[in-house]
N, C-alpha and C positions, 0 to 999 in steps of 0.2 A: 468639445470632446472631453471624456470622462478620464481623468488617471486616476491611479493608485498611491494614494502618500507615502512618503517615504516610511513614515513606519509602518506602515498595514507590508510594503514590501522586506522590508528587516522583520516584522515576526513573520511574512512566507518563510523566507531564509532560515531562519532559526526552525521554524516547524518542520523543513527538509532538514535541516541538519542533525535538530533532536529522532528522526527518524531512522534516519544514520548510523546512529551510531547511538542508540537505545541498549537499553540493558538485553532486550530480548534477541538484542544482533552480538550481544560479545561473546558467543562460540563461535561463531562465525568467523570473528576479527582473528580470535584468538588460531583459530588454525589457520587461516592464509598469511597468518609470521610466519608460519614453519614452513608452508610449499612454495613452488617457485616465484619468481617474480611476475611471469604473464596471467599464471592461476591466479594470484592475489590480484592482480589489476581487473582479471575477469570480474571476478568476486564483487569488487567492489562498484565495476561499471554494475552490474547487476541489482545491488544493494539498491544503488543510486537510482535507478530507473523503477524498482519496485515503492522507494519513496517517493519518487514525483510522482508515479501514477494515484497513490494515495492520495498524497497532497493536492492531484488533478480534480481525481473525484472530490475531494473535501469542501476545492474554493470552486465558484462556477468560475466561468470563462469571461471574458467581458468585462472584469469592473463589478460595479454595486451589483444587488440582486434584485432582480425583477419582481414583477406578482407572479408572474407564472413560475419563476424557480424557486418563491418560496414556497408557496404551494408546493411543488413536486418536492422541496429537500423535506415539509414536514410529512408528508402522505410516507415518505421513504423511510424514516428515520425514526418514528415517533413511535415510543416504546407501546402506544396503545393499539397501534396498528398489528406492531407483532404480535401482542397477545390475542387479538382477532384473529389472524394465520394463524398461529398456533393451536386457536378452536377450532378452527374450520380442517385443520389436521387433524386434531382431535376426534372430529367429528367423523370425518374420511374413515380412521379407525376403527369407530366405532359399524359402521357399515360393513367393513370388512369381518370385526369378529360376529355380527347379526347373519354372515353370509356363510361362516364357518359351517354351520349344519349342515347345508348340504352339499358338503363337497366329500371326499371318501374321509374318514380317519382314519387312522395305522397307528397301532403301539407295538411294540416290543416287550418281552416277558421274558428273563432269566431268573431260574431260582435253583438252590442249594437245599436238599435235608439231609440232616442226621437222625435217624432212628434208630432206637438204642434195644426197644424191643422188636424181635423179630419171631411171630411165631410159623411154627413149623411143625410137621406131622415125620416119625421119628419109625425107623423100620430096621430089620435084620435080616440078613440072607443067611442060607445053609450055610454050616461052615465056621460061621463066626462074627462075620463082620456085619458092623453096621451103618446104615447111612439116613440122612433127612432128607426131608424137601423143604426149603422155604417159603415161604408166602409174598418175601419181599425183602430188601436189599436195605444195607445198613447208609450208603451213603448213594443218596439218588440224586442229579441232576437232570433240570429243564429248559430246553430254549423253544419259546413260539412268536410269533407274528401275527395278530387280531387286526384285521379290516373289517369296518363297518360302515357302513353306505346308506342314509336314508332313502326310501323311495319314494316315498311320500307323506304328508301328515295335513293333505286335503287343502293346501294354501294356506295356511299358517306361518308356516315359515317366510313365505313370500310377501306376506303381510308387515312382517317383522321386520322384514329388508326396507321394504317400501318404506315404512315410518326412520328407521335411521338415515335411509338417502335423503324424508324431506328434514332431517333433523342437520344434515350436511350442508342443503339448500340454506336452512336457516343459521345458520353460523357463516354463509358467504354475504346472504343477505345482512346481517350484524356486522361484516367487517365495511362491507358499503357503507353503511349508516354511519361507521366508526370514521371512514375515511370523507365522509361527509360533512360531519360535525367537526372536525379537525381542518378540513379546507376554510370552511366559512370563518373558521376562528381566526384559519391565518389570515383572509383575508382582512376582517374588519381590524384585528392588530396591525399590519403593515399597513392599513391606511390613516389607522387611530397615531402612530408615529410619523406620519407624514403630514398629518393637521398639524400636528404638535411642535413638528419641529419647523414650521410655515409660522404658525403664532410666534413661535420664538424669536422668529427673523422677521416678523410684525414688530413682535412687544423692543425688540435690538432696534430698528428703526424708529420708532418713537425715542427710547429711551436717547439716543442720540440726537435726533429735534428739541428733545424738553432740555438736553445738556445746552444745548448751542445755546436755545433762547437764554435758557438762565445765564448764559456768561454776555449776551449780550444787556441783559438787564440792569445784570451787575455793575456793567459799564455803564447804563444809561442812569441809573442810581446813584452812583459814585460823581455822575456828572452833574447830578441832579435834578435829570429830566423826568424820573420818574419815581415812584414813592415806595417804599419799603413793602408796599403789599404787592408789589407787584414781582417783587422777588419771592417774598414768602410763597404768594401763588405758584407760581412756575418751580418752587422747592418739593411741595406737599405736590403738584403732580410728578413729578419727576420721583418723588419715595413710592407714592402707587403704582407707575408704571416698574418701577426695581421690584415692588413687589409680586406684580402679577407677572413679572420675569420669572421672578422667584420658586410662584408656584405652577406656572406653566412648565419650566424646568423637572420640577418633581413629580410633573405628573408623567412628560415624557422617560424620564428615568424607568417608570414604573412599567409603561406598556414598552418600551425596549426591551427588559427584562423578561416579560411574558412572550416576546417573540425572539427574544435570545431562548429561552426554554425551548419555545416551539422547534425553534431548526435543531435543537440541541447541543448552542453555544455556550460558553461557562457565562458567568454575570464577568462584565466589566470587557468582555470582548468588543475586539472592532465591529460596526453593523454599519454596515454602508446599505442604501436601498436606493433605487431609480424608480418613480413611477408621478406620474398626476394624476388628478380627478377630474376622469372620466363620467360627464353625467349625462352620458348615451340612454336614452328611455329604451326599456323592450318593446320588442316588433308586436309581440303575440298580444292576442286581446286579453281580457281579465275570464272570460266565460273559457276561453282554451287554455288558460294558467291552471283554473280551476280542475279541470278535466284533467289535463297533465298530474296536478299536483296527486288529486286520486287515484292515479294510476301508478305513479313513478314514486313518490314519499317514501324512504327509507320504512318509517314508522309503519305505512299501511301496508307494505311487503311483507314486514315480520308480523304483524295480525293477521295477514292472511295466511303466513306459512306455519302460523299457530294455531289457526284454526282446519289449515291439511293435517298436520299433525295430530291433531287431535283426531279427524276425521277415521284416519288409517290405525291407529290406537283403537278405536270403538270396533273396527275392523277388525283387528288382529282380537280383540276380546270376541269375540264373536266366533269365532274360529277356535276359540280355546278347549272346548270339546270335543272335537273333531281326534279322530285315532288318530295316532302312528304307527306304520309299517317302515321295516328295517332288515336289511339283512348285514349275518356277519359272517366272515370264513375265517379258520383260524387254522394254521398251520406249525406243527413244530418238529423237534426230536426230543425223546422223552426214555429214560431207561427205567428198570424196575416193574417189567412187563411180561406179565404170564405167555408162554415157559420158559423164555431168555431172558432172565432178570438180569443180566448183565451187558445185552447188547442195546444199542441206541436205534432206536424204531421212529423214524417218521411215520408222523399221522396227521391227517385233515377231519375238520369239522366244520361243517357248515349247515347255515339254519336261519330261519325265519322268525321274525318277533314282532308281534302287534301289539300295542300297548291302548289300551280304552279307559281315557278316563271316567270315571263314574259320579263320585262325589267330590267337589274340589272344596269344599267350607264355604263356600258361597264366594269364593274368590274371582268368578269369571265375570257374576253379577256386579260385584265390586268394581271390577276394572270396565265395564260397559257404564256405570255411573260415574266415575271417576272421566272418563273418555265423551260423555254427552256435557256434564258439566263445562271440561275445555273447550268444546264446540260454541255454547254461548257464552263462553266468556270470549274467544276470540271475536266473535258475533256482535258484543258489546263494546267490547273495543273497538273495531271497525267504523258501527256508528257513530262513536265518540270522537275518533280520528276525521270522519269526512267531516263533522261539524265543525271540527277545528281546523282542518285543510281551507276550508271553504272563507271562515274568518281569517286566518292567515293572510291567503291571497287580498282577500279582499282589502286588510288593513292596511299590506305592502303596496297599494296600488294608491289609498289615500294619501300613505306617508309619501310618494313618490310624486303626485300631481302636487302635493302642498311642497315638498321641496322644491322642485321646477317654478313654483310661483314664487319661494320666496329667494330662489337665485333669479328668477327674470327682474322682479324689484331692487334685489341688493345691485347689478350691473349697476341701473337708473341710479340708485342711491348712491354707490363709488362715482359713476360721473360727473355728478352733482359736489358730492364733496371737493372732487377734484376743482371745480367751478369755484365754488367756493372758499377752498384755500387757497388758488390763483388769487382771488379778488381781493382776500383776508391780508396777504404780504403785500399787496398793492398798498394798503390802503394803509397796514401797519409802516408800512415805509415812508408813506406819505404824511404819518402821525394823524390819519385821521379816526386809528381805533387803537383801544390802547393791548398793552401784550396781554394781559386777560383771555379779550378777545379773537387774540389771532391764537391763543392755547386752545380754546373750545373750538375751533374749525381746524385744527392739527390732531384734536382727539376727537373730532366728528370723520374724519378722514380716516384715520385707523379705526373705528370701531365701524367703516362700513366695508371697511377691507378684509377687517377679521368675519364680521356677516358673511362677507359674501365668501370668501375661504370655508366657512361653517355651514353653508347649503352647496357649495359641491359636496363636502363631505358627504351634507346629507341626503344629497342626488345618488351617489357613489353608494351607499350604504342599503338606502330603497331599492337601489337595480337588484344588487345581491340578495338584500329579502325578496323581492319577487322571484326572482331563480329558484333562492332555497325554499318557497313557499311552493313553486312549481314541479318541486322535485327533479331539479335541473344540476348538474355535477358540478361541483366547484369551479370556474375558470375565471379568470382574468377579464 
């Protein structure tokens, strides 16, 4: 059964505790000094329960991490994921404002004049007195309200919309492909750190065999049963195995780091994992991999949804001559109005507008060239993808049977070593071979254990190409 080491459980506790009682919680702290004692115990049950649930979501359940929760913690967390969401938002967006035409607009209209000249026709009545008339008013205000409605511009519009939806389609198709690429990585790094750190606990059990001999050596040396080379030997293997410790260590260091990134651990954090290698062969044949792969490949979705795109493009150019009809009513209150220039008169206006294009600069031609262009090139792409879909499969299916053959050999070879290092301390014990000898059936023995450890890998590693060569979703 799997536990948790005491420190991986002392930094949970500290990571609840820094949660606690974080700079972002001291308004918090700082008012429940002042209210009663029940409200501040609330408070702080509340606090506490908002940071474990954090901290729940943060660690899984269970101990180490699975393939399947690292998978799911990078698919979740990994900043390139958002920024595919955030296109495919984007993209949402843009559908929406393609879709604005033809829904009604409304604006509003207030305005302010001062006219400074006002002319006027100037008269006199019997008697004496005189008077004008105006033409118009020194200080005139306006309020209206314009609605406009397209009615139609012959599917144009329609066409417009269409191409932003498949431009939506494609930025969902992109975040797949993103989440696809990022599965398979975490895969082959949580398994590349599970070789690594298997060799390590190889190259550790060596490196304790080559100890022992040499102190046994040492004593048979010193008793002088046996000759200085035979120390020297079991010395100089014993420096190469500390060295391939050495750099099996650094290598592990490195792919830990790159799946510390992946989950979005700092460097130097705990990384516990649970998993073996599994070198389960696929069920499906290679001629229905291949069929799959053409069908379901991230890559050959977004070639196709670049060549709809372009399709509905060549469409909407095509359409780009085609009139517009509109109508618009505008209503308002408006002073400065023959012959009550002083009273405020509502008024309506409503009307009809066709608009024909005639000469556009050759700009519709443009975009119907521009729009056939994308067509073969999505069209070249495609080809270019099934050729490579097709070698894909098929190379993941060689690397897969050559794996399978050289783990069914390595078993035979570990057995045999096994046989033969039995035999080797028989016979060393018996002083009929010298320590030389029983060193090269001790490092015949480890180097068929690390084989055979280094084609599960490679069994493990083949599956997953075949999936991702079949357009198969990241899993375990």
């Amino acid at each position: 059964m799997l536990t948790v080491p005491a420190e991986l459980r002392c930094l949970q506790f500290r990571m609840i505790r820094g949660l606690i009682i974080s700079p972002r919680m001291n308004h918090v702290t700082s008012r429940t000094v002042r209210i009663p004692g029940r409200a501040a115990v609330s408070g702080a049950l509340v606090a506490f329960a908002v940071a474990a649930s954090a901290w729940a979501e943060a660690t899984p359940r269970g101990g180490p991490l699975t393939l399947a929760q690292t998978i799911d913690t990078v698919l979740a967390r990994y900043p390139s994921i958002e920024a595919a969401r955030d296109a495919v938002d984007a993209a949402r967006a843009r559908t929406m404002q393609s879709n604005a035409d033809r829904l009604p607009q409304v604006s509003g209209h207030a305005g302010y004049t001062y006219d400074s000249l006002r002319p006027y026709v100037a008269f006199s009545f019997p008697g004496g007195s005189n008077g004008a008339i105006y033409e118009n008013i020194q200080n005139s205000y306006a309020l209206s309200v314009t609605a406009r409605q397209l009615l139609t511009d012959f599917g144009r519009t329609d066409k417009i919309v269409d191409m932003a939806r498949s431009g939506q389609i494609t930025a969902q198709d992109a975040l797949e492909a993103t989440k696809n690429q990022l599965g398979y990585q975490a895969i082959q790094s949580f398994y590349s750190v599970l070789l690594l750190r298997n060799s390590a606990d190889v190259a550790r059990e060596e490196i304790a065999s080559l100890e022992e001999a040499l102190s046994i050596a040492e004593k048979k040396f010193r008793a002088g049963n046996v000759t200085k080379f035979d120390v020297l030997t079991t010395q100089v293997r014993l420096s190469s195995a500390q060295n391939h410790l050495t750099d099996t260590l650094a290598s592990l260091e490195k792919q830990e780091n790159g799946l510390r990134q992946l989950l979005g651990r700092p460097l130097g954090s705990a990384l516990e994992i649970a998993g073996d290698f599994d070198a389960e062969a696929p069920v499906i044949a290679e001629t229905v991999a291949i069929a799959d792969g053409l069908l379901n490949r991230p890559e050959m979705k977004l070639a196709r949804d670049d060549e709809q795109t372009a399709r509905l493009k060549h469409d909407a150019a095509d359409l780009g001559s085609r009139p517009t009809l509109a109508a618009q009513v505008t209503g308002g209150l408006e002073d400065g109005v023959v012959p009550n220039l002083y009273d405020n008169r509502g008024y309506v206006i409503a009307g009809l507008s066709l608009d024909v294009p005639i000469f556009t600069g050759k700009r519709i031609t443009g975009d119907r060239m521009e729009a056939d262009a994308g067509v073969r090139s999505a069209q070249a792409r495609e080809r270019e993808l099934s050729d490579t879909i097709t070698t894909d499969v098929a190379n993941a299916y060689s690397d897969l049977n050559a794996a399978k053959a050289r783990l069914a050999s390595s078993e035979t070879i570990v057995a045999q070593a096994k046989e033969a290092m039995a035999l080797a301390k028989t016979r060393y014990a018996n002083g009929v071979i010298t320590n030389y000898e029983l060193l090269d059936a001790q490092s015949s023995l480890r180097s068929a254990e690390l084989s055979r450890l280094q084609a599960r890998y490679d069994c493990v590693l083949a599956r997953q190409a075949v999936s991702r060569a079949a357009g198969v979703a990241p899993q375990p």
